[in-house]
N, C-alpha and C positions, 0 to 999 in steps of 0.2 A: 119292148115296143110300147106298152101301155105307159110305162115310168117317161120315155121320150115324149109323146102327147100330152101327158100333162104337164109336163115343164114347158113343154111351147103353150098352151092354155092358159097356166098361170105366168107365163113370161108377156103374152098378147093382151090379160088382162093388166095387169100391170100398165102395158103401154098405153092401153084406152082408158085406167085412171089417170095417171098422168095425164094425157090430153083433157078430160075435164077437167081438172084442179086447172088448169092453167086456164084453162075458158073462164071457170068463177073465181079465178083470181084478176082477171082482167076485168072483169064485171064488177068486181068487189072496186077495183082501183079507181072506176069510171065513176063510179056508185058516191063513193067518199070524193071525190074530186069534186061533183057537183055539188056536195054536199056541203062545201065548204067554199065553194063560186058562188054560192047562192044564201050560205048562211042559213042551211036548211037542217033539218031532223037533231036539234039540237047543237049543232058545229057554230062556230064562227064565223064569220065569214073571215075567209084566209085566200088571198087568191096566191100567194107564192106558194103557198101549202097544195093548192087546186092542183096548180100548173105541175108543181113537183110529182102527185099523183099522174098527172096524165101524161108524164115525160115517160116515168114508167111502163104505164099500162102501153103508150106509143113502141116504144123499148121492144116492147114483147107482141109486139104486130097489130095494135089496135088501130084502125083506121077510125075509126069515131075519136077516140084520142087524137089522133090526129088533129082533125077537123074541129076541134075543142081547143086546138093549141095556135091551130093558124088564125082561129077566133080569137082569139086573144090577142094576138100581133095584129092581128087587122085592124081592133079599137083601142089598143096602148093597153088592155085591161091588166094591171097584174104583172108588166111587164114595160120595160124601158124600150122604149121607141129607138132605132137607130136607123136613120134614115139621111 
């Protein structure tokens, strides 16, 4: 009984790593995307590089990504108009 409990414990920890790594890895994507929209913290400014980061971190349920990508189609930034 005790051997069962812990492998559910260590099985549920496991799954609440997992959910953060994936939170600061979508942070980390956001993080670098602007980083490189803005030509900020040492980066380039790259905005195909930006958009590629935030296609990602979108990818993986970011709603800020999101709204970072439709910004971009709104003002041509980074991205060919088709219209």
């Amino acid at each position: 009984m005790i051997l069962k409990k812990f492998i559910l414990l260590v099985f549920l920890l496991m799954l609440v790593k997992n959910e953060v790594l994936a939170d600061s890895s979508i942070d980390v994507l956001l993080d670098e995307g602007k980083d490189y929209f803005e030509g900020t913290n040492g980066k380039e400014r790259d905005y195909a590089k930006a958009l590629e980061l935030f296609l990602v971190a979108a990818k993986q349920g970011s709603p800020l990504a999101d709204a970072r990508i439709a910004y971009m189609y709104q003002t041509g930034i980074g991205v060919t108009q088709d219209y």
